[in-house]
C-alpha positions as CSV (number, residue, x, y, z in Angstrom):
1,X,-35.9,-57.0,-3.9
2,X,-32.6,-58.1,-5.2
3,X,-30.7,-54.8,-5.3
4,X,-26.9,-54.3,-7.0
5,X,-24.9,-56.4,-5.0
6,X,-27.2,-59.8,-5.8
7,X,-27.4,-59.1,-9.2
8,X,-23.6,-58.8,-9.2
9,X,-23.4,-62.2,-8.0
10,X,-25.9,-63.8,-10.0
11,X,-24.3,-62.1,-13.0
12,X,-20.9,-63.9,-11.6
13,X,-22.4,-67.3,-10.7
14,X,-24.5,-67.1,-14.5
15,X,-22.6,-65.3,-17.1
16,X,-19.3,-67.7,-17.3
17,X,-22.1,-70.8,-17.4
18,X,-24.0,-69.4,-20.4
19,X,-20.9,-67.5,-22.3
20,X,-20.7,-68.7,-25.7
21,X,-23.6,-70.7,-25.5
22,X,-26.3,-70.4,-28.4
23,X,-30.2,-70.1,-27.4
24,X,-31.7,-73.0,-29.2
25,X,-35.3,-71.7,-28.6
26,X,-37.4,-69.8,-25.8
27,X,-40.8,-71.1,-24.5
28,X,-42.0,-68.1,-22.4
29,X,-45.8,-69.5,-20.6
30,X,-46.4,-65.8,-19.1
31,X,-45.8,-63.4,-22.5
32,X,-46.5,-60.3,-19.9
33,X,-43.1,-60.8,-18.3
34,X,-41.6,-59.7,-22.2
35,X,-42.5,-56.0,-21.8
36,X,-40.7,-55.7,-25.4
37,X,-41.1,-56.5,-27.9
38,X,-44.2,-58.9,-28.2
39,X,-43.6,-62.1,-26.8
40,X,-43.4,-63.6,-30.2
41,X,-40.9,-61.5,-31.9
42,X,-38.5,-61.7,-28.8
43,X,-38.4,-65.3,-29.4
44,X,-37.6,-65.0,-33.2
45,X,-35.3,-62.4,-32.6
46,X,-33.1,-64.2,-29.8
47,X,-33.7,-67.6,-31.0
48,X,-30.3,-68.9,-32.4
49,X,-28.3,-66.2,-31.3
50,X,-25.2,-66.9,-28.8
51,X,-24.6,-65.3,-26.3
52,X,-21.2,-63.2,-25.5
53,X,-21.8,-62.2,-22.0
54,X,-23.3,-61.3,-19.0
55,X,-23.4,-57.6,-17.7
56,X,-24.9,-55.5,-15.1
57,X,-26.1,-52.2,-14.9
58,X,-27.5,-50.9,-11.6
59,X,-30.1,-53.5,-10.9
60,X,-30.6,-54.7,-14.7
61,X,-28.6,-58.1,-15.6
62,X,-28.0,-57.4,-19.7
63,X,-27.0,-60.6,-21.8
64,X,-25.2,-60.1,-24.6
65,X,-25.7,-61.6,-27.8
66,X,-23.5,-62.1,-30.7
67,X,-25.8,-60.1,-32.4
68,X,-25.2,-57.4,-31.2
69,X,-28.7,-57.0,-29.5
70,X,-28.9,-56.7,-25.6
71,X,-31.6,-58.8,-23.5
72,X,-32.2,-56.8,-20.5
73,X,-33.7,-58.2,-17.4
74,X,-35.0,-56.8,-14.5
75,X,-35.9,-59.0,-11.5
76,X,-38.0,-56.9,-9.0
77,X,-39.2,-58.3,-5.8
78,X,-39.1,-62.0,-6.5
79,X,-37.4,-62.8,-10.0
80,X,-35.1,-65.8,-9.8
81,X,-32.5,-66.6,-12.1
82,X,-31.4,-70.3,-12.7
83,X,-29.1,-72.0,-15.1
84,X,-30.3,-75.9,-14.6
85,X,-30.1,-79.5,-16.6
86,X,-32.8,-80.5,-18.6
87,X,-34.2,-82.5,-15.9
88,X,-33.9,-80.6,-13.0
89,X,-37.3,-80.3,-11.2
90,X,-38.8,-76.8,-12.4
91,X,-39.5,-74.3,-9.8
92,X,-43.0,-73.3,-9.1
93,X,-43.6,-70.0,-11.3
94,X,-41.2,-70.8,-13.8
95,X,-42.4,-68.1,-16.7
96,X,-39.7,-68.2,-19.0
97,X,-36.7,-70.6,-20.1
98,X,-33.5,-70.2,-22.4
99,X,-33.1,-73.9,-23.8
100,X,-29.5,-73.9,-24.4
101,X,-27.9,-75.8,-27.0
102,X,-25.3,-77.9,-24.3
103,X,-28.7,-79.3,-23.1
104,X,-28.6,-76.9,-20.2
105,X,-31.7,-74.5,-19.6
106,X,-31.8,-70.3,-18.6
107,X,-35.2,-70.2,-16.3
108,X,-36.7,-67.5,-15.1
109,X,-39.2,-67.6,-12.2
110,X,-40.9,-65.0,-10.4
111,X,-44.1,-65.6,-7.6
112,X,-45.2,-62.0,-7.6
113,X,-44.5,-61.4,-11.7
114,X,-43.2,-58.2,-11.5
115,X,-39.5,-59.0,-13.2
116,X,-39.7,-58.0,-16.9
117,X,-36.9,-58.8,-20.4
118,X,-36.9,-56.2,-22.6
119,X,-35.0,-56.6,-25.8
120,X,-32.7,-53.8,-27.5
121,X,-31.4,-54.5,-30.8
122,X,-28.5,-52.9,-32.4
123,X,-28.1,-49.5,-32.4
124,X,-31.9,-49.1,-31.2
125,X,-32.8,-46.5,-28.2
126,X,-33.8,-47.8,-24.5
127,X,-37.4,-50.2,-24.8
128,X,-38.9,-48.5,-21.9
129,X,-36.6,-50.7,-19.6
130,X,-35.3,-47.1,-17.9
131,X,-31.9,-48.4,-18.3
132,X,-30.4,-45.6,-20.3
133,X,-31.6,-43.1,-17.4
134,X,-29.0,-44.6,-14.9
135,X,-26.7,-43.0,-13.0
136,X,-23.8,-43.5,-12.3
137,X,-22.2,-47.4,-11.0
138,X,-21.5,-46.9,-7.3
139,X,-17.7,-48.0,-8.4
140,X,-17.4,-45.5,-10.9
141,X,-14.7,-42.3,-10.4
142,X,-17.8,-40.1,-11.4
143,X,-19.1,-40.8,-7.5
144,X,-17.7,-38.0,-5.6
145,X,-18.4,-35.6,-2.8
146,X,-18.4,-33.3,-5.0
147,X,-21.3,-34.9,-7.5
148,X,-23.0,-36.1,-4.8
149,X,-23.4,-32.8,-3.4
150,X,-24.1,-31.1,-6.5
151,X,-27.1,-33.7,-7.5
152,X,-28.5,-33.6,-3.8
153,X,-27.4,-31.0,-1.6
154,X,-30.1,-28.4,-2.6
155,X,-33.0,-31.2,-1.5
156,X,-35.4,-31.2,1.1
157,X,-35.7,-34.8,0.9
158,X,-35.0,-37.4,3.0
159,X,-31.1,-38.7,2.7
160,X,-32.1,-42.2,2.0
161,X,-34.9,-41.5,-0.4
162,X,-32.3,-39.9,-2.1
163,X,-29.8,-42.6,-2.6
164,X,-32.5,-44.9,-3.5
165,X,-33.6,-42.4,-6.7
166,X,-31.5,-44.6,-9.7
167,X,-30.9,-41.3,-11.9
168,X,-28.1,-40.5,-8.6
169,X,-27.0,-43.5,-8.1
170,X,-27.5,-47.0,-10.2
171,X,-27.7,-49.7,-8.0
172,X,-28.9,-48.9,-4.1
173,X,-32.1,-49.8,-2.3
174,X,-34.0,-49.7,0.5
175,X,-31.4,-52.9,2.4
176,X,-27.8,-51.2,1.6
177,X,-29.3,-47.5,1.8
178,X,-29.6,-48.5,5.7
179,X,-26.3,-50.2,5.9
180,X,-24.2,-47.1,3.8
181,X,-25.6,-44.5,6.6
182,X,-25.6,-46.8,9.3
183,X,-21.5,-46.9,8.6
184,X,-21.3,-43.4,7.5
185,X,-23.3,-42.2,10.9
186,X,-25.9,-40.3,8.9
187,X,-29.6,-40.4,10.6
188,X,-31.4,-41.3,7.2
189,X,-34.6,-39.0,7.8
190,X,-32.3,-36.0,7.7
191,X,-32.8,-33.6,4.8
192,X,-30.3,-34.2,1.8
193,X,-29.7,-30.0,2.0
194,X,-28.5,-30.3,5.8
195,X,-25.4,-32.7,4.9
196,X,-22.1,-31.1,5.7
197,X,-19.0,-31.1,3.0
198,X,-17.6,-33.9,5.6
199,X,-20.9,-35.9,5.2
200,X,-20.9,-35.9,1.6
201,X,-17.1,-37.0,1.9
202,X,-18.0,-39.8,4.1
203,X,-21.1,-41.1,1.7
204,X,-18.6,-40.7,-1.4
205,X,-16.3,-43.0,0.2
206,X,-18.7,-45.4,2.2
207,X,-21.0,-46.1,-1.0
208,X,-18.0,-48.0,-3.0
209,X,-17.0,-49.4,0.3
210,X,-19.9,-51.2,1.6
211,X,-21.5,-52.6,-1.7
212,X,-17.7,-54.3,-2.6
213,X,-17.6,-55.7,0.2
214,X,-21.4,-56.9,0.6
215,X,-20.5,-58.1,-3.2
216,X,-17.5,-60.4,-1.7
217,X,-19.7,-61.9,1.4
218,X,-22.0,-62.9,-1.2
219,X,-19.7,-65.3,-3.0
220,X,-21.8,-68.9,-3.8
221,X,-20.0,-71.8,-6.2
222,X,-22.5,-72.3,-8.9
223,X,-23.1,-76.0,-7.3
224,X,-24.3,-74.1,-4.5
225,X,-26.6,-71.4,-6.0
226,X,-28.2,-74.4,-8.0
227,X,-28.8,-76.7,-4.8
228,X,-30.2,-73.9,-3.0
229,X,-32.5,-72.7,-6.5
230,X,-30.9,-68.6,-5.8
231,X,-32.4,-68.6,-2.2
232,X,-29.4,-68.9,-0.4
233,X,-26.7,-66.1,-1.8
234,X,-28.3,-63.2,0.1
235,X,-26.7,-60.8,2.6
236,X,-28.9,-61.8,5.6
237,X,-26.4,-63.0,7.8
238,X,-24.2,-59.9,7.7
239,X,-26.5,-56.8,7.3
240,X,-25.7,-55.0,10.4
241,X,-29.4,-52.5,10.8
242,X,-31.6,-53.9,8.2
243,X,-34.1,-56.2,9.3
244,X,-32.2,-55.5,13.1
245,X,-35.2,-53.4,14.9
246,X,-35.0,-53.7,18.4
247,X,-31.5,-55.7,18.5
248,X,-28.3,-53.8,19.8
249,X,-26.1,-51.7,17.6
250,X,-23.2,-53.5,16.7
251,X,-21.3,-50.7,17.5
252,X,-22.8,-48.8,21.2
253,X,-24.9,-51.2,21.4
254,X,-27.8,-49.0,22.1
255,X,-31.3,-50.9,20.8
256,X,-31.8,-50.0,16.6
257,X,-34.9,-48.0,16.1
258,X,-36.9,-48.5,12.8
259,X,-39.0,-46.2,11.3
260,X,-40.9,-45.6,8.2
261,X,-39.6,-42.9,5.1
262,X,-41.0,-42.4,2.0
263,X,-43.3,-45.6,2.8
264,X,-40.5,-47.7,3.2
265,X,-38.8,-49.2,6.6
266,X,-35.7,-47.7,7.5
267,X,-33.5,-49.0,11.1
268,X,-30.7,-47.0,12.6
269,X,-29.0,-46.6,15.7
270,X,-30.1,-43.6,17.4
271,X,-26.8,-42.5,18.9
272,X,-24.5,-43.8,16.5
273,X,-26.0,-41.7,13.5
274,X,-26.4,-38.0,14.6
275,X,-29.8,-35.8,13.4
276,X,-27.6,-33.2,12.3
277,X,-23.9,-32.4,11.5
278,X,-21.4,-32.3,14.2
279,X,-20.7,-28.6,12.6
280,X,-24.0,-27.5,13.6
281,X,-24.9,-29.3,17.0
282,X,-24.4,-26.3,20.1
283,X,-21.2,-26.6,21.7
284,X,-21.5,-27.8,25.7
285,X,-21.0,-24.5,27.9
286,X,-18.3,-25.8,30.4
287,X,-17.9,-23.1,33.3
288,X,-14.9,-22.3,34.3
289,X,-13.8,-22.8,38.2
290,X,-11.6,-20.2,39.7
291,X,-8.2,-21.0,42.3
C-alpha cells in the first residue's frame, strides 16, 4: 500500500503537471470507485472546474479546485496515479480519467479496486472519506514526546499497531512503522505502556526523520514516473528491515527476524531493538576480586 511518503511524491511528480489546468469532462467505467457522491453528480460537479492544487493529507492526495470544492483520493493497496497524453497506451484497470483541457489525461487505475474519490464541496463536512479524523502530519510541531506519550503511553497495545492507528499519527504503515523502530531500537511487539520517557523522545524525533528522508530517496522526474507507469518510485531499494527477513542487520549484522502483529508482518533485528527499556533491564552483578 502506498503509505505517506509515496503519496508525497506522486503529489510532487502530479500537482505542478495538472495546476491550473481545467477538467474538461470525466468518464469514470467503474462508478464504485466514487464512494461520493453518485458517480453522476461527481462528474457534473467537477466537470469544468480547474484545478488550483495538489495536497496531501496522511495517505489522501486532495485536488483542489477553483471551486472551492476538494476531490479527495485515496489509493489503497494498488491505486495508480498517472498524468499521460491522449494517446498513451491505457493501463490495464484504468477506472477513471480526468480529460484535461491541454489534451493531457488524469487516470486512475487500480487491479484490486479498493482506491476510492470522494468529493467535498464548499464548506460541506467530511464524505465518509475519514479524512477529517487525521492526526497529526508526522512533520508537524504537534508531534512530541510529550503527545506521543499522552495519546499512547497508557496502552497495552503493540508499539507498531499503534503508530499505524491514523487518529495518532497521519500518514505511517505497516513498511515505515518497521523502518522508524528499526532506527529508534524499539522491539515493535512491545506494549505502547512499557516505553520509557527516553523512547518516546527517540520515536518523536525518528518519525520526522525517517519519512523526510524516505520522501527525498524517492525523488522521480515526471519523464520517469510516466515511462515506468508509477511502478518504479518506491522505497524498495533502501528499506533497511522491511521485506529483509532472514538477511543481516545492517547494523550488527545479526539475521532480521519477522513476525506477525496485529495480522500484519513486522521484521526487526533481535539485538539491535531491545524487549524492554534499558531502564528496566537487571543490571549485570560483577563480583568484586580482593588484593
Amino acid at each position: 500500500m502506498p503509505e505517506l511518503p509515496e503519496v508525497e511524491t506522486i503529489r510532487r511528480v502530479i500537482g505542478p503537471q495538472i495546476q491550473g489546468h481545467t477538467i474538461r469532462e470525466v468518464l469514470i467505467r467503474r462508478p464504485e470507485i466514487v464512494a461520493f457522491p453518485e458517480a453522476g453528480e461527481f462528474c457534473r460537479h467537477v466537470s469544468g472546474e480547474t484545478i488550483r492544487a495538489a495536497e496531501r493529507r496522511g495517505k489522501f492526495l486532495i485536488l483542489l479546485l477553483e471551486n472551492q470544492s476538494r476531490i479527495l483520493l485515496h489509493l489503497r493497496m494498488t491505486g495508480c496515479l498517472l498524468l499521460t497524453p491522449q494517446d498513451w497506451p491505457q493501463e490495464t484497470h484504468t477506472h477513471l480519467i480526468f480529460e484535461l483541457e491541454n489534451r493531457t489525461q488524469l487516470r486512475f487505475s487500480d487491479p484490486r479496486r479498493f482506491g476510492r474519490f470522494w468529493l467535498q464541496k464548499k464548506d460541506e463536512p467530511d464524505p465518509g472519506s475519514g479524512i477529517s479524523s487525521l492526526g497529526p502530519e508526522p512533520f508537524s510541531p504537534k508531534l512530541t514526546a510529550a503527545y506521543l506519550q499522552g495519546r499512547l503511553g497508557k496502552r497495552k497495545k503493540a508499539i507498531k499497531e499503534c503508530l499505524m492507528e491514523q487518529g495518532v499519527i497521519a500518514g505511517i504503515g505497516n513498511i515505515y512503522s518497521d523502518e522508524i523502530l528499526f532506527t529508534a531500537g524499539i522491539f515493535p511487539a512491545r506494549p505502547a505502556e512499557s516505553l520509557c520517557p527516553e523512547e518516546w523522545e527517540r520515536l518523536a524525533a525518528v518519525i520526522p526523520e525517517r519519512l523526510a528522508w524516505f520522501i527525498e530517496t524517492n525523488r522521480i522526474s515526471p519523464e520517469d514516473y510516466l515511462q515506468t507507469r508509477g511502478r518504479d518510485y518506491r522505497n524498495t531499494p533502501f528499506l533497511q528491515v522491511y521485506g529483509h527477513a532472514g538477511d543481516p542487520c545492517p547494523v550488527c549484522r545479526t539475521a532480521l527476524r519477522r513476525m506477525v502483529i496485529g495480522g500484519r508482518s513486522s521484521v526487526y533485528c533481535p539485538v539491535c531493538q531491545k524487549t524492554e527499556p534499558e531502564n528496566r533491564r537487571p543490571r549485570r552483578r560483577v563480583r568484586a576480586t580482593l588484593p
